[in-house]
C-alpha positions as CSV (number, residue, x, y, z in Angstrom):
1,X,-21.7,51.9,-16.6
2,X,-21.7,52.3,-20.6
3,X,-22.1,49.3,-22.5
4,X,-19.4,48.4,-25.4
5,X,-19.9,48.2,-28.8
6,X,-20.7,44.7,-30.1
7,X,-19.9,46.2,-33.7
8,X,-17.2,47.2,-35.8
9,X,-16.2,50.7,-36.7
10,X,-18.0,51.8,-39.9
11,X,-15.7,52.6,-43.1
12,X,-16.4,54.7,-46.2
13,X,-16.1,51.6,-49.0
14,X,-15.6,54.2,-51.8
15,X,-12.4,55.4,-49.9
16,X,-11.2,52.1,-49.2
17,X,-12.0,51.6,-53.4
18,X,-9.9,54.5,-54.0
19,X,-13.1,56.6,-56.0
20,X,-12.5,59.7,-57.6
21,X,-15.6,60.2,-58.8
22,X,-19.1,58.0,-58.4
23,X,-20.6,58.4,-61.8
24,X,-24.4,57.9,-62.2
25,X,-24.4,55.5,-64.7
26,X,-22.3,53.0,-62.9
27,X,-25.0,50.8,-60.7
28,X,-23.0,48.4,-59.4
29,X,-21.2,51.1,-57.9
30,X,-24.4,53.1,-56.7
31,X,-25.9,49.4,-55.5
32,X,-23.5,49.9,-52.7
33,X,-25.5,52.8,-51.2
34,X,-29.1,51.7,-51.8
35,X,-31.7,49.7,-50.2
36,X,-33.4,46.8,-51.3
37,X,-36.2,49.0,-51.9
38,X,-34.0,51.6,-54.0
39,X,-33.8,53.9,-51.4
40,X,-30.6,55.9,-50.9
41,X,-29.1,54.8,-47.2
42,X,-28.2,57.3,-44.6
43,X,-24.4,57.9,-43.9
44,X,-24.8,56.8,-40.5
45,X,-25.6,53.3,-41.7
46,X,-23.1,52.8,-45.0
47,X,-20.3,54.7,-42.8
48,X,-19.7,57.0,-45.7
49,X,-17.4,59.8,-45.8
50,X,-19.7,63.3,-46.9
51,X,-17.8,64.0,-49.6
52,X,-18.6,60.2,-50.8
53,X,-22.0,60.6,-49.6
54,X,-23.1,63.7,-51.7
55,X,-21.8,62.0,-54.6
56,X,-24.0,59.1,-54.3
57,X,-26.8,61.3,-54.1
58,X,-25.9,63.1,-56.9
59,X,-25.4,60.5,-58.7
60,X,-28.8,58.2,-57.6
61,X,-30.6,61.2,-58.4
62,X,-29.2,61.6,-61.7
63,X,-30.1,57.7,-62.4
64,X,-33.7,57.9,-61.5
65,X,-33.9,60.8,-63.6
66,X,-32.5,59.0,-66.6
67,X,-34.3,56.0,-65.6
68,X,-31.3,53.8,-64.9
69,X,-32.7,53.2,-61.2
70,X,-36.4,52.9,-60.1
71,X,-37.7,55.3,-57.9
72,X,-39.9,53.1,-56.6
73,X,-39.4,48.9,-56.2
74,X,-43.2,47.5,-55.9
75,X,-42.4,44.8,-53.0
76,X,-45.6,43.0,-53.6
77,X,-44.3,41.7,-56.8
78,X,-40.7,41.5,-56.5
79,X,-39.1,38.1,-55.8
80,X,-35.5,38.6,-56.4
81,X,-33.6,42.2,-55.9
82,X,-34.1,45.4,-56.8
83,X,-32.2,45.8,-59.5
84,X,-32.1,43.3,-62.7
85,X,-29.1,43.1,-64.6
């Protein structure tokens, strides 16, 4: 017999936020979408939509690029998050 879910039906948050458009040099918008580490989470885990989805990678790509994100957070000497602002 199949087991239930003991979680609640993922949701795109950028639809729910009624986004257009993610730009890249928006972090706290791009935060939504990223690990701890600064790596860019899967759909299957944020519940985004793939149109929402592409955009973030667009535009996380684009950030690291400019240097507005890290590509890579050094854990060992990181005490608070990932991003500093």
């Amino acid at each position: 017999m199949a087991e239930r879910r003991k979680y609640g039906k993922k949701y795109c948050k950028y639809t729910a936020m009624k986004v257009d458009y993610i730009d890249y040099k928006n972090i706290d918008l791009l935060k939504i979408s990223m690990s701890e580490r600064g790596k860019i989470m899967p759909r299957r885990l944020t519940g985004n939509s793939k149109n929402h989805q592409e955009m973030v990678e667009k535009a996380i790509k684009r950030a690291r690029h400019m240097a507005l994100v890290p590509y890579i957070v050094d854990t060992k000497n990181v005490t608070d998050a990932a991003f500093y602002r």
